[in-house]
Every structure is written in structure tokens, then in C-alpha cells.
PDB file of N, CA, C and O in Angstrom:
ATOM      1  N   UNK A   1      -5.337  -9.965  -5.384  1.00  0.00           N
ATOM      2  CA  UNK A   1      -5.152  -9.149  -4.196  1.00  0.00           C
ATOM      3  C   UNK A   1      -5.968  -7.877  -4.354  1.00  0.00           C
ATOM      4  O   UNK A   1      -5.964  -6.906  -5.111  1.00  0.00           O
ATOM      5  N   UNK A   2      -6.632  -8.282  -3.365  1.00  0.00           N
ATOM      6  CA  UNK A   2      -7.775  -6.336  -3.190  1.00  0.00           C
ATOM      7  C   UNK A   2      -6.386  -5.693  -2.300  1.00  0.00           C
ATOM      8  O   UNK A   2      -5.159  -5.618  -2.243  1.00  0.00           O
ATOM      9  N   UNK A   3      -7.917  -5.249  -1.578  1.00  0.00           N
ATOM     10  CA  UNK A   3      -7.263  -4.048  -0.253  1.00  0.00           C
ATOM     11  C   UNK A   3      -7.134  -4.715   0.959  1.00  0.00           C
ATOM     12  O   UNK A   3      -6.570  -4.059   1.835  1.00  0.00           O
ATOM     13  N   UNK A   4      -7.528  -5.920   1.277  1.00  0.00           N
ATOM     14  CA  UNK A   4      -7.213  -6.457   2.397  1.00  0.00           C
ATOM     15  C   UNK A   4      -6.238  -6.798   2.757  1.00  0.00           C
ATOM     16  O   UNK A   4      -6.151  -6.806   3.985  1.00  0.00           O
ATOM     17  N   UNK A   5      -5.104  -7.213   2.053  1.00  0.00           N
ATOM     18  CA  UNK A   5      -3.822  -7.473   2.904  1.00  0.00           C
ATOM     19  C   UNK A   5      -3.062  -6.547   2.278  1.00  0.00           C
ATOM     20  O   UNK A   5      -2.168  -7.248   1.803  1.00  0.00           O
ATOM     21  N   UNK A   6      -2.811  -5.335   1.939  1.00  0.00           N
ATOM     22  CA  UNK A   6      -1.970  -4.373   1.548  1.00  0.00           C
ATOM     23  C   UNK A   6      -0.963  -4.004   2.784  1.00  0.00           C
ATOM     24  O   UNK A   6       0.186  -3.570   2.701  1.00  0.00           O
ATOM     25  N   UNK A   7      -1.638  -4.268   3.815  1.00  0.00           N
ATOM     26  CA  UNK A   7      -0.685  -4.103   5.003  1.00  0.00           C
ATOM     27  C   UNK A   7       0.532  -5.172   5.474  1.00  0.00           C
ATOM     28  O   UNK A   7       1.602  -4.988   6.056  1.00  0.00           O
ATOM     29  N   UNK A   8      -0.194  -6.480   4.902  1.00  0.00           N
ATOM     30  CA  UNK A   8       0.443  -7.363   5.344  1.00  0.00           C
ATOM     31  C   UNK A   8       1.418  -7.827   4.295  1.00  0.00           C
ATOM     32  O   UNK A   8       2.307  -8.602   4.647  1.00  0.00           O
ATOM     33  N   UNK A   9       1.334  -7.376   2.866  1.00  0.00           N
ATOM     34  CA  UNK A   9       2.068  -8.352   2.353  1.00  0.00           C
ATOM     35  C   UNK A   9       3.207  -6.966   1.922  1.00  0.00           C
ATOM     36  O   UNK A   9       2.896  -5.775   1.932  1.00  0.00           O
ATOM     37  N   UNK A  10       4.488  -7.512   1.582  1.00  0.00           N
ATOM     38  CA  UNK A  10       5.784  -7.151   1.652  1.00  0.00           C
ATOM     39  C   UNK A  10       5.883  -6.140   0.023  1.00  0.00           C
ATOM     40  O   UNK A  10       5.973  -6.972  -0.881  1.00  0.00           O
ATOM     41  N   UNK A  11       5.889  -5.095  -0.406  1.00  0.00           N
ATOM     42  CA  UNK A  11       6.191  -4.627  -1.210  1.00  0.00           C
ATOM     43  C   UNK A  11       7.617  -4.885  -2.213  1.00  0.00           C
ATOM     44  O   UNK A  11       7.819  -4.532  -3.374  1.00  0.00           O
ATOM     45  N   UNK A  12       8.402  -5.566  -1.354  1.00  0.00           N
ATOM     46  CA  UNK A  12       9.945  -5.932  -1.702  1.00  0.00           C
ATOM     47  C   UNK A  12       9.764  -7.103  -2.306  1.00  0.00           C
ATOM     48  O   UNK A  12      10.041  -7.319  -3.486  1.00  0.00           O
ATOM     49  N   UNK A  13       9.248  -7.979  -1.452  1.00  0.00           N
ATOM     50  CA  UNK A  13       9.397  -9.512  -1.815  1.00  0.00           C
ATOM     51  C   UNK A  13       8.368 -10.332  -2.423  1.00  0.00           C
ATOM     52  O   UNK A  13       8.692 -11.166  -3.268  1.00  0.00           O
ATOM     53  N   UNK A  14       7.107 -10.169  -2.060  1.00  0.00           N
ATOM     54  CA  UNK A  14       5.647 -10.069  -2.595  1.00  0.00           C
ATOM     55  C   UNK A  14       4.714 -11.162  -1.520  1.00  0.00           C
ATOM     56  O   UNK A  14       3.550 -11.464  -1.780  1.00  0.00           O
ATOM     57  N   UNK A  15       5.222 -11.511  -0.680  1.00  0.00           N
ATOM     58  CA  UNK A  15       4.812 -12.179   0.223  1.00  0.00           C
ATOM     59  C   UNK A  15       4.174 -11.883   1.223  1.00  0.00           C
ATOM     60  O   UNK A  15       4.663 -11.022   1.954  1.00  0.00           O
ATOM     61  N   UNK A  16       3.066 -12.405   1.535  1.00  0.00           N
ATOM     62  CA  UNK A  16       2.241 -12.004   3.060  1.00  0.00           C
ATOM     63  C   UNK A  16       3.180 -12.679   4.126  1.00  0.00           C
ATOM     64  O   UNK A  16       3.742 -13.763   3.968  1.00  0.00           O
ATOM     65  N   UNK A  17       3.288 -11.652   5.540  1.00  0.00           N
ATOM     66  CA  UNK A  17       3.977 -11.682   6.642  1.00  0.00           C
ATOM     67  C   UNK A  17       2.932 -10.674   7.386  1.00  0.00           C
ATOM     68  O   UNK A  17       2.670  -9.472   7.367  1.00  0.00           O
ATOM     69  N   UNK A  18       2.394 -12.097   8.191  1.00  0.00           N
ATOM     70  CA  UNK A  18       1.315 -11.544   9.074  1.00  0.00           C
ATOM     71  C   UNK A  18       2.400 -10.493  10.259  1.00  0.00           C
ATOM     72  O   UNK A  18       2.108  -9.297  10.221  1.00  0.00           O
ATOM     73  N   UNK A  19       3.374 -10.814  11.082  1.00  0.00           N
ATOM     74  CA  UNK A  19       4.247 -10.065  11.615  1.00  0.00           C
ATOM     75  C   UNK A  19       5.244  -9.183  11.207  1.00  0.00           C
ATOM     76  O   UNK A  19       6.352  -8.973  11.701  1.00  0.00           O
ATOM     77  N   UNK A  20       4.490  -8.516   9.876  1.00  0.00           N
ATOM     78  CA  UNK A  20       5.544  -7.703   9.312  1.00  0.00           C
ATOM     79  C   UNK A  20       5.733  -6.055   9.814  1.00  0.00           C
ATOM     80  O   UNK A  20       6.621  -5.312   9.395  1.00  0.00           O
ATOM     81  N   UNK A  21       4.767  -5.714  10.726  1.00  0.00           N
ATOM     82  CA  UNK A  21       4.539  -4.943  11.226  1.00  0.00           C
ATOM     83  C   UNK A  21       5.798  -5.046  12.491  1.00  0.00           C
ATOM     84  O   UNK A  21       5.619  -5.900  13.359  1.00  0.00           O
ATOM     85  N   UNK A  22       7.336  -3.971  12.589  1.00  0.00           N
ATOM     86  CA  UNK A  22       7.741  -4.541  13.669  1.00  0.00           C
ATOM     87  C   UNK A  22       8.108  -3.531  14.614  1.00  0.00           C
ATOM     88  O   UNK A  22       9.020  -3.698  15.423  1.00  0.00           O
ATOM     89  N   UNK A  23       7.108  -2.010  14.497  1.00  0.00           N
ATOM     90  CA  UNK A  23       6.909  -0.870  15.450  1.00  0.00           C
ATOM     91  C   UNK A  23       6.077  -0.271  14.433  1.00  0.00           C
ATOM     92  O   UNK A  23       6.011  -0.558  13.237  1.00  0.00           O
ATOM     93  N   UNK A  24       5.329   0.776  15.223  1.00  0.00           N
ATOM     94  CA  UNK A  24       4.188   1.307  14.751  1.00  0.00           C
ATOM     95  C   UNK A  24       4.995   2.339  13.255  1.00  0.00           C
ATOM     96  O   UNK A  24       6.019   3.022  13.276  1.00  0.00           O
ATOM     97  N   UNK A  25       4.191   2.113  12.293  1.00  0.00           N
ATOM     98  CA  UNK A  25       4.618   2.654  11.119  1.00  0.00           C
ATOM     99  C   UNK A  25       5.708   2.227  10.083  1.00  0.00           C
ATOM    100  O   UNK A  25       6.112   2.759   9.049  1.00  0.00           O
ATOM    101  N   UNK A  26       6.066   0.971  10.794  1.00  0.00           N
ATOM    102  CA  UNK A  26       7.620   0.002  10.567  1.00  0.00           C
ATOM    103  C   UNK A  26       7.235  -1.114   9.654  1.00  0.00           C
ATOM    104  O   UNK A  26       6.093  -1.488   9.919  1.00  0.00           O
ATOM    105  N   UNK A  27       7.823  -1.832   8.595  1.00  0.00           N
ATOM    106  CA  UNK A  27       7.586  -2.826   8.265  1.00  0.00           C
ATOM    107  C   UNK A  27       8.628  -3.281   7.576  1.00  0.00           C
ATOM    108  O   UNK A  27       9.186  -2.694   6.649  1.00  0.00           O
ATOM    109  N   UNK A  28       8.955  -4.555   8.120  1.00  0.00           N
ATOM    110  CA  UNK A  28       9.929  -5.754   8.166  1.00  0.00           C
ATOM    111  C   UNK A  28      10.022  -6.529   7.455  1.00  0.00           C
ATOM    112  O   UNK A  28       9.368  -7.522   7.773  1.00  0.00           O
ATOM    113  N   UNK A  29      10.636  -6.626   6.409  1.00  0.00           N
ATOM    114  CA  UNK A  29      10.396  -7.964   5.435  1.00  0.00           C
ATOM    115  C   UNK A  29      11.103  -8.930   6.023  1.00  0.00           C
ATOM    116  O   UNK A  29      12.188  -8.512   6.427  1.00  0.00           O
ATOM    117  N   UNK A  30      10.806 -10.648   6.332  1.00  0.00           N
ATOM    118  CA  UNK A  30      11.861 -11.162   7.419  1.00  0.00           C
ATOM    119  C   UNK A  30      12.242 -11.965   6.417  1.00  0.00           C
ATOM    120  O   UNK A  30      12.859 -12.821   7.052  1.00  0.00           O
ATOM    121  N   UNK A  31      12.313 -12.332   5.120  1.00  0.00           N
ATOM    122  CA  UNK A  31      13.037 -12.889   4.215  1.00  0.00           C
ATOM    123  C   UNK A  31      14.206 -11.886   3.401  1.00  0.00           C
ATOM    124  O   UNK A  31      15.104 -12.619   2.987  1.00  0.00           O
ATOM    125  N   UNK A  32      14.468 -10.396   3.040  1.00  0.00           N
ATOM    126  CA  UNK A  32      15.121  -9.593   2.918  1.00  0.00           C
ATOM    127  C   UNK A  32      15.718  -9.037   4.071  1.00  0.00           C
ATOM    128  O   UNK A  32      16.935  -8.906   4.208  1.00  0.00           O
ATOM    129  N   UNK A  33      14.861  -8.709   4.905  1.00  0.00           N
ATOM    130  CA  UNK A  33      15.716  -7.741   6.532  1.00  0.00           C
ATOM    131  C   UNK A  33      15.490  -6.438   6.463  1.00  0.00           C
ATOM    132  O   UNK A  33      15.846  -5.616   7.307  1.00  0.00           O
ATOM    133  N   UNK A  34      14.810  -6.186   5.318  1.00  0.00           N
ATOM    134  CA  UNK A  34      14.572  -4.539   4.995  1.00  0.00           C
ATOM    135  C   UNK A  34      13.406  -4.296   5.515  1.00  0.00           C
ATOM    136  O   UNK A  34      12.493  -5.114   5.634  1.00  0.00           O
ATOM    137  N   UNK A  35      13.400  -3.009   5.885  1.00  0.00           N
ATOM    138  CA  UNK A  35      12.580  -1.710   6.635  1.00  0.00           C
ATOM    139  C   UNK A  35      12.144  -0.772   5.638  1.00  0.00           C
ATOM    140  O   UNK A  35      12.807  -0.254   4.740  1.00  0.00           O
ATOM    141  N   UNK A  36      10.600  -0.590   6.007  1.00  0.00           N
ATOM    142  CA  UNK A  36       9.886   0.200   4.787  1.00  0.00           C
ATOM    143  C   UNK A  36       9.164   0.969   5.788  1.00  0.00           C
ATOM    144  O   UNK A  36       9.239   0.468   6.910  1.00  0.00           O
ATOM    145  N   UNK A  37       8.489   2.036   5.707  1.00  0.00           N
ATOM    146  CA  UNK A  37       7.319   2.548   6.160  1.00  0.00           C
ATOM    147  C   UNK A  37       6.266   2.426   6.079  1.00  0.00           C
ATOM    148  O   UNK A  37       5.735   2.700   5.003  1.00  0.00           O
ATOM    149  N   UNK A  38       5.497   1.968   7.157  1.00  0.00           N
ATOM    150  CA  UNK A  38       4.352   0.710   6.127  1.00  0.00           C
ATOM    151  C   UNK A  38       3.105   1.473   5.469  1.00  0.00           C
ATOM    152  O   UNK A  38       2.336   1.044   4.609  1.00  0.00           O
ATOM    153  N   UNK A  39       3.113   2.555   6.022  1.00  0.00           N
ATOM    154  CA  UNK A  39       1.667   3.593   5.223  1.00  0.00           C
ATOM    155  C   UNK A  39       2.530   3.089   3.125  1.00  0.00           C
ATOM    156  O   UNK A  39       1.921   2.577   2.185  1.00  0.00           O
ATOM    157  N   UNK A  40       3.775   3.466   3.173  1.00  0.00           N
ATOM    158  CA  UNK A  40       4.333   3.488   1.834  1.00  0.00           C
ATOM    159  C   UNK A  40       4.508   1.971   1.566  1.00  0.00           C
ATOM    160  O   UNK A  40       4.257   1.688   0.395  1.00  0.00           O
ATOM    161  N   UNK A  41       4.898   0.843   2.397  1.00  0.00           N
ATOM    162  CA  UNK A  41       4.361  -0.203   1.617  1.00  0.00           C
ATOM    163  C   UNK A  41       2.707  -0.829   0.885  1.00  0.00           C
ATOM    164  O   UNK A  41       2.342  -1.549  -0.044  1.00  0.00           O
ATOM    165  N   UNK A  42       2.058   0.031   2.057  1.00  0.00           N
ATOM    166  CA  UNK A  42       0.651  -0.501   1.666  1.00  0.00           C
ATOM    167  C   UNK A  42       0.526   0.272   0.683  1.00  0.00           C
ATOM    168  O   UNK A  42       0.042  -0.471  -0.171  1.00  0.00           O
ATOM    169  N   UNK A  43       0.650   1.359   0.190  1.00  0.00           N
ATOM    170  CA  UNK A  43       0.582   2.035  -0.981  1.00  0.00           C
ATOM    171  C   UNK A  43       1.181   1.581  -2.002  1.00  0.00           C
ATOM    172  O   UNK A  43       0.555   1.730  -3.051  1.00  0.00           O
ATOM    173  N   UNK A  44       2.356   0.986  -2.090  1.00  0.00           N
ATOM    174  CA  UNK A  44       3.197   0.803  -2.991  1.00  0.00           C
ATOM    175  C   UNK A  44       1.941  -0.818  -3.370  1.00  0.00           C
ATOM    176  O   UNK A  44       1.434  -1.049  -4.468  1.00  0.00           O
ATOM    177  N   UNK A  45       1.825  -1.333  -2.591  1.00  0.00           N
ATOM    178  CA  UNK A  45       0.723  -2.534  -2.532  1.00  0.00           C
ATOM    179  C   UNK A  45      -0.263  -2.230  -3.707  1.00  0.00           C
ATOM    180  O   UNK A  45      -0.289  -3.015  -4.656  1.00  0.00           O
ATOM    181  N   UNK A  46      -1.079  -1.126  -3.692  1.00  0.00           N
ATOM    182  CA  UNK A  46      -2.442  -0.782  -3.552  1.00  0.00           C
ATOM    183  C   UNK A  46      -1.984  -0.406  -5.031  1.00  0.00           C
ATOM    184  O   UNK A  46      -2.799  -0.924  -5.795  1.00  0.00           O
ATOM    185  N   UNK A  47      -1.189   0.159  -5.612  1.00  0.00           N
ATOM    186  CA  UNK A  47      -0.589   0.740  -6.658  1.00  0.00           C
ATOM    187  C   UNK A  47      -0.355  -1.015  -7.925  1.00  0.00           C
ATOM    188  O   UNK A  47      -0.956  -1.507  -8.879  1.00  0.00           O
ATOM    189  N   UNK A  48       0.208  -1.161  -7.542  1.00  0.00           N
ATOM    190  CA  UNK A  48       0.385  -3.142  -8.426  1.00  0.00           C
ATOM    191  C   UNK A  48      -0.885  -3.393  -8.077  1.00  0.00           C
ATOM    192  O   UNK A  48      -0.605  -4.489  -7.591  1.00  0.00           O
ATOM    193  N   UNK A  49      -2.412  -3.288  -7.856  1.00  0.00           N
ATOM    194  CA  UNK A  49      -3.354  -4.060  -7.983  1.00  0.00           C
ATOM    195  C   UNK A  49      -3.516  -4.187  -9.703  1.00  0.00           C
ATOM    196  O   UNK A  49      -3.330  -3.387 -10.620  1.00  0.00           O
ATOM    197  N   UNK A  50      -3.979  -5.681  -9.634  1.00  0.00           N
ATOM    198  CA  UNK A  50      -3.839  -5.500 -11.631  1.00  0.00           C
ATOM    199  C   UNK A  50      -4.592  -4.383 -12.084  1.00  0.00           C
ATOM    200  O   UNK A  50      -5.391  -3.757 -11.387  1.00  0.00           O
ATOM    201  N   UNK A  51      -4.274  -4.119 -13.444  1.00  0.00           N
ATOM    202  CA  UNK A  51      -4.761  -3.423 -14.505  1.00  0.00           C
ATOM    203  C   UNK A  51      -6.251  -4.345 -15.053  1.00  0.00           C
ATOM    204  O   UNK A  51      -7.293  -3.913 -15.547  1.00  0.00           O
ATOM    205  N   UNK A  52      -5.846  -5.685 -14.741  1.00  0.00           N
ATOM    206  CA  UNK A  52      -6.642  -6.462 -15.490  1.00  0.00           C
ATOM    207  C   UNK A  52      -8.237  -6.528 -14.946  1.00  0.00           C
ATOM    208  O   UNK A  52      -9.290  -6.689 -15.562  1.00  0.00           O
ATOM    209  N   UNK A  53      -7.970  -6.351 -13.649  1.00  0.00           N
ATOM    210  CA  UNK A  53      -9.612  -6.099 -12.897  1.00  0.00           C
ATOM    211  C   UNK A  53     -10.530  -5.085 -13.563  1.00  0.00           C
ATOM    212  O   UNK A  53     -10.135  -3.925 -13.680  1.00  0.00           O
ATOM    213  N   UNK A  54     -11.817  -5.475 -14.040  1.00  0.00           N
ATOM    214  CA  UNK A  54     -12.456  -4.681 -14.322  1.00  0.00           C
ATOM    215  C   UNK A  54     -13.296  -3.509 -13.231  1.00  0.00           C
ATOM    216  O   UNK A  54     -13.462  -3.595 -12.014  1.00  0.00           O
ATOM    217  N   UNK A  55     -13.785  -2.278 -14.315  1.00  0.00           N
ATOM    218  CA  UNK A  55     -14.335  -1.967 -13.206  1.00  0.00           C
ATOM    219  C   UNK A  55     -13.624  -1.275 -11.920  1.00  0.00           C
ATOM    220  O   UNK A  55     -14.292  -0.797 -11.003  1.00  0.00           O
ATOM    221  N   UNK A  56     -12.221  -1.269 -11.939  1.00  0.00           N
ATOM    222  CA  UNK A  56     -11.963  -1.090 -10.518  1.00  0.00           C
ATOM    223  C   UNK A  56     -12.446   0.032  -9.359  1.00  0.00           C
ATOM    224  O   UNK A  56     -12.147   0.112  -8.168  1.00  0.00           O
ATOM    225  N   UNK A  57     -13.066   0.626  -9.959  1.00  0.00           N
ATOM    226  CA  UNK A  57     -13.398   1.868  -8.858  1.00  0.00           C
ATOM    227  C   UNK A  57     -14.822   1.544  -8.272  1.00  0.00           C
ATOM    228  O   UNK A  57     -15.100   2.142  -7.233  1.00  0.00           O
ATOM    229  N   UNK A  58     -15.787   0.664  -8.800  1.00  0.00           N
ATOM    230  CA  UNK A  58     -16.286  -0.046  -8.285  1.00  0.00           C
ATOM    231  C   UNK A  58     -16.226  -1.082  -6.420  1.00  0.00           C
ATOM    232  O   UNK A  58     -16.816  -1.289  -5.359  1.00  0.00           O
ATOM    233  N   UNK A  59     -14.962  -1.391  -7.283  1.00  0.00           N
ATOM    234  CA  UNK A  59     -14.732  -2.298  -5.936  1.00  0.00           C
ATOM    235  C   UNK A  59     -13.795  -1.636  -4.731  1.00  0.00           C
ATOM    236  O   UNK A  59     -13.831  -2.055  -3.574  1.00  0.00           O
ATOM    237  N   UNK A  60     -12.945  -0.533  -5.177  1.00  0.00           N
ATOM    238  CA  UNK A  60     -12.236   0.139  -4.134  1.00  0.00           C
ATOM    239  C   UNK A  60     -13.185   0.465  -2.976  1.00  0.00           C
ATOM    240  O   UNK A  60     -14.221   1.115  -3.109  1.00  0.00           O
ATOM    241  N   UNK A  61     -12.652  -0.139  -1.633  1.00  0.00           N
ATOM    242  CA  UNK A  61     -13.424   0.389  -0.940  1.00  0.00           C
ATOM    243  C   UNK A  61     -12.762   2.015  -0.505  1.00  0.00           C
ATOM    244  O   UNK A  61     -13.606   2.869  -0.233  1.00  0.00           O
ATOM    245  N   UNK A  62     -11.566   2.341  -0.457  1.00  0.00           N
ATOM    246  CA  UNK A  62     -10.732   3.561  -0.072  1.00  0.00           C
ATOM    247  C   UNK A  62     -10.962   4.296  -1.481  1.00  0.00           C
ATOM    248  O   UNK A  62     -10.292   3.897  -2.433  1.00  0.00           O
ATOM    249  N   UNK A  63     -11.849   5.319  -1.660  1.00  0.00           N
ATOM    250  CA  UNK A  63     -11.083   6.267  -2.679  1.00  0.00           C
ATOM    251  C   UNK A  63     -10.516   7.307  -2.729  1.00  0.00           C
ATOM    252  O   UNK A  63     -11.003   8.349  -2.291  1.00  0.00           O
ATOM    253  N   UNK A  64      -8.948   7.181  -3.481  1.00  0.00           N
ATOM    254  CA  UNK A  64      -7.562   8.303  -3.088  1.00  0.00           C
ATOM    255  C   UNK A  64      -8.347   9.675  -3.547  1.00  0.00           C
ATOM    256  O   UNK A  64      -9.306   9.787  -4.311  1.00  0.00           O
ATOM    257  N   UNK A  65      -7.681  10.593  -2.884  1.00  0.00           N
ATOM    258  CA  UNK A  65      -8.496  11.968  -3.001  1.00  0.00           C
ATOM    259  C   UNK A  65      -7.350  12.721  -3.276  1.00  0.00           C
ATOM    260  O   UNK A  65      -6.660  12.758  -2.257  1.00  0.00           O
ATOM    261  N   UNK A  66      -6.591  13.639  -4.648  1.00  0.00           N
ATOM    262  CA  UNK A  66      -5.674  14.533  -4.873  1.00  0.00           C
ATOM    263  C   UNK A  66      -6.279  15.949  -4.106  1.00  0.00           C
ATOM    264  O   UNK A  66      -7.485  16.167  -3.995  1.00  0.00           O
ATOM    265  N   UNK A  67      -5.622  16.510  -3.796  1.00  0.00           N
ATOM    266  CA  UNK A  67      -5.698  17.921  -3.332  1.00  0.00           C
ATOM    267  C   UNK A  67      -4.777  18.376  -4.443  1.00  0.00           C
ATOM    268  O   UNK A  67      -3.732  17.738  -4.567  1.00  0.00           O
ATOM    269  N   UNK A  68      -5.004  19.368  -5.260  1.00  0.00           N
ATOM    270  CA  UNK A  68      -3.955  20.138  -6.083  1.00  0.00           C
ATOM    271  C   UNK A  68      -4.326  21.962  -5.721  1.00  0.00           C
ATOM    272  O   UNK A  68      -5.279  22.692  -5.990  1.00  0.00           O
ATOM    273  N   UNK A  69      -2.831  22.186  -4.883  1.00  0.00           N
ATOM    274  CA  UNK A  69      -2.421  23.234  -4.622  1.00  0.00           C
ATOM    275  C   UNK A  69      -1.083  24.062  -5.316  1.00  0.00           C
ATOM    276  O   UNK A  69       0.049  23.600  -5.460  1.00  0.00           O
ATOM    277  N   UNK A  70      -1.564  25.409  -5.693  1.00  0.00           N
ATOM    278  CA  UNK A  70      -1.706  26.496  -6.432  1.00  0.00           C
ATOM    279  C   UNK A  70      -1.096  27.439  -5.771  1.00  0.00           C
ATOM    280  O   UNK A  70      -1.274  27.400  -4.553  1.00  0.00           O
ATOM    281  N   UNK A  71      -0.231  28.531  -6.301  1.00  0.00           N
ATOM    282  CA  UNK A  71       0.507  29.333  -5.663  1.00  0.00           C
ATOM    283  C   UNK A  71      -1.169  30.298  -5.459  1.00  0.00           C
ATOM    284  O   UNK A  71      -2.170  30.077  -6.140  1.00  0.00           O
ATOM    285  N   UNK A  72      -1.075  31.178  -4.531  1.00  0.00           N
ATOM    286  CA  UNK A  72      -1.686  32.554  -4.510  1.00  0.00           C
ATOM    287  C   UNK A  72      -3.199  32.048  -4.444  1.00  0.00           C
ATOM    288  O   UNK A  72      -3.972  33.005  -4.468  1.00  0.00           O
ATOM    289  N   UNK A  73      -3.852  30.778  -4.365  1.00  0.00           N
ATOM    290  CA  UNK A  73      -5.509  31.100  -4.899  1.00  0.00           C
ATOM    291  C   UNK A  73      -5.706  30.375  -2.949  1.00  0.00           C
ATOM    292  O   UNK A  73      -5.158  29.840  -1.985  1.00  0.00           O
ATOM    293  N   UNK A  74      -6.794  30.879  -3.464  1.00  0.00           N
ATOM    294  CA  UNK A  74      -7.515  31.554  -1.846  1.00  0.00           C
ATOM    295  C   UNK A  74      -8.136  30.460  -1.366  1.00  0.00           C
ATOM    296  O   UNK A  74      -8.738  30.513  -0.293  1.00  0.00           O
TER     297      UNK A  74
END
């Protein structure tokens, strides 16, 4: 699993569910019944890609960007 179905497949259960989407930002696992937020399932997704892939920053097409904020600096 890349980045292509991070949306679709279920963080709970591990299964792709093309209709797991079931309101905007909503996601449905229909074998559990549970409700996730799907920006945080696809993340939670994107996070379990193996260790074992080489290379990986290579192939990411998204790369995560930290902002680290600091009391007082300008």
C-alpha cells in the first residue's frame, strides 16, 4: 500500500471500502460501524506504510511539512 488508497481503506479494520466515505470528512467502517475522521484515517493509513520499503521519500508523492512554533520568536 502507497498513497493511493489511504482514503479508502479503513484504519480500524484494514480493509478497502470504496463507500467508506459517508459525509464529507466522515468515514464509516461498514464491517465495525465506527466513525473516524477521514483526514485522521488517511493519516493514520499513511503512518503503517511499511518500514520495509526502501528509499521511502523517494516515492512519497505528499511530503509532510512540521512547522515548529516557539514562544516569543518573530
Amino acid at each position: 500500500m502507497y498513497e493511493e488508497n489511504t482514503s479508502k481503506m479503513c484504519s480500524l479494520c484494514g480493509e478497502i471500502h470504496e463507500n467508506g466515505r459517508i459525509k464529507r470528512g466522515l468515514f464509516k467502517c461498514p464491517h465495525t460501524g465506527k466513525v473516524i475522521n477521514a483526514d485522521l484515517n488517511g493519516a493514520i493509513n499513511i503512518l503503517h506504510i511499511p518500514e520495509s520499503v526502501e528509499d521511502k521519500g523517494k516515492w512519497l508523492e505528499a511530503q509532510p511539512v512540521v512547522y515548529r512554533w516557539t514562544n516569543g520568536a518573530g
